[in-house]
N, C-alpha and C positions, 0 to 999 in steps of 0.2 A: 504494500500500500504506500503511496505516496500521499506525505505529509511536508508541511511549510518548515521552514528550516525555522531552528531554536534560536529567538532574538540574546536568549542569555549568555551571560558570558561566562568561559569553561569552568570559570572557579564555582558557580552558582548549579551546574550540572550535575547531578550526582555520577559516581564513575559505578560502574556496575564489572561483575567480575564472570567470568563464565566457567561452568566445571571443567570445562578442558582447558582454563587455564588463561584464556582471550579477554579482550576487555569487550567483545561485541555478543555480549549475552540472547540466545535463541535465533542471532542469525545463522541462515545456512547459506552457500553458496555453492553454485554448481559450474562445472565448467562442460559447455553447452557448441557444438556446432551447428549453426546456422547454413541453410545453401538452398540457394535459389532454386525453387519449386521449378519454376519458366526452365531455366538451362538444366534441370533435369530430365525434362519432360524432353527437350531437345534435342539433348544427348544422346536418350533413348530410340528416338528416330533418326537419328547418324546423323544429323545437321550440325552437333556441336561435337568437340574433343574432349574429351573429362579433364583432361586440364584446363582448358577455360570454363570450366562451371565453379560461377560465385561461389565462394562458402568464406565463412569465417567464423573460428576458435574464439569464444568468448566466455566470461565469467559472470554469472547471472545469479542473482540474490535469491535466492527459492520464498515467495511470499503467496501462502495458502489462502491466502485472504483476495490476493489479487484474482480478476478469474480469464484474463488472457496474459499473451505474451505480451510484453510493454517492450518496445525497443527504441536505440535512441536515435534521433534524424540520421547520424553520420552511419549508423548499421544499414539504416535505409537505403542511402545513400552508396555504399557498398555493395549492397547486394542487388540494386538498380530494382527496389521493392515496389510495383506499381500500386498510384492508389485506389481502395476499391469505393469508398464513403468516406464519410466523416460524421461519427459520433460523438452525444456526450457522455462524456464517465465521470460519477461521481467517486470520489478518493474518500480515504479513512477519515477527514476530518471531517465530510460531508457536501465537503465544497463540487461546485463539477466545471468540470475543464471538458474543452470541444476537442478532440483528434479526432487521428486521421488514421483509417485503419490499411492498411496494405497488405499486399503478398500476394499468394499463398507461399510460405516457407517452410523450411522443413525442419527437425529440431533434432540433433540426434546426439543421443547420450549411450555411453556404453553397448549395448547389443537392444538399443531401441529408437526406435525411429517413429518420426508423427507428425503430421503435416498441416500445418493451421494458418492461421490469417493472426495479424501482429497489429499493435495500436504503438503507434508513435502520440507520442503528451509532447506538446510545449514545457521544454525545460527541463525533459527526462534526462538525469545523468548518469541513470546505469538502470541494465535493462533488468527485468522482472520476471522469472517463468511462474507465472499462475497456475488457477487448480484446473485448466481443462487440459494442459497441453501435458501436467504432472497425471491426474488419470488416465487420459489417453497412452502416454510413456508406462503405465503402469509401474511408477516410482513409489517409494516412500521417505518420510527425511525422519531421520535417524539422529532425534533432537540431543543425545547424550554426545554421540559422536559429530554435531553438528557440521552432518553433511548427506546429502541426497546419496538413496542408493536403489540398486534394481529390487524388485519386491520380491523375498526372499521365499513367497511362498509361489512364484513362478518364474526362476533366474533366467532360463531359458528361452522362454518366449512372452510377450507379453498375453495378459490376460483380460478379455475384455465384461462386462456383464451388458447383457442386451434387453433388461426385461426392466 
């Protein structure tokens, strides 16, 4: 979730400590590749070379709260992300901001892969994976070890429910 930056000053902040040790208590972060949906699809038809298909390694806050991907202009930008609309999202404080949704992209983490549509925010400074693209990935975050992992009661493949 995105929230308004703290006008207080550090000393007025409480410091918070985390059991592994961090001073970033219950965040998780995942390190996520991104790759253009478009030059996959491309590739597939022999138009493109797998070497020029967009992707890019990135490290992405895991927030169960949010419920898309949130990406920032310059990923867009990058991965030449066309836009599809432009919605409002309301954030954790309640407030709502207009973006601009794009893609379709693809999200791949360890031995899973999921292919969704991303919201670029005004003034996003690091990107988000929310809870559609972490169910879909059939992930869990592993709040002790604060970090995203494959869902250990299906390592293999992912698992989906349809009913």
């Amino acid at each position: 979730m995105l929230l308004p930056t703290d006008k207080r000053s550090s000393e007025e902040i409480p410091k918070v400590v985390s059991p592994t040790g961090g001073s970033k208590m219950g965040l998780v972060y995942a390190e996520i590749e991104l790759v253009s949906t478009e030059d996959l699809m491309r590739h597939r038809r022999g138009s493109l070379s797998e070497n020029k298909i967009k992707r890019m390694r990135i490290r992405a806050m895991v927030d169960s709260g949010a419920y898309m991907l949130v990406i920032t202009d310059h990923i867009r930008q990058q991965l030449d992300l066309p836009l599809i609309q432009e919605q409002v999202f309301r954030l954790a404080d309640d407030s709502e901001i207009r973006g601009e949704v794009v893609g379709p992209v693809e999200i791949q983490f360890e031995n899973r892969s999921t292919t969704v549509r991303a919201v670029v925010l005004p003034g996003a400074e690091e990107p988000l994976l929310g809870s559609i693209p972490l169910e879909d990935l059939d992930v869990v975050i592993d709040p002790k070890q604060q970090r995203l992992i494959v869902n250990p009661k299906s390592p293999d493949i992912a698992t989906k429910y349809l009913k």
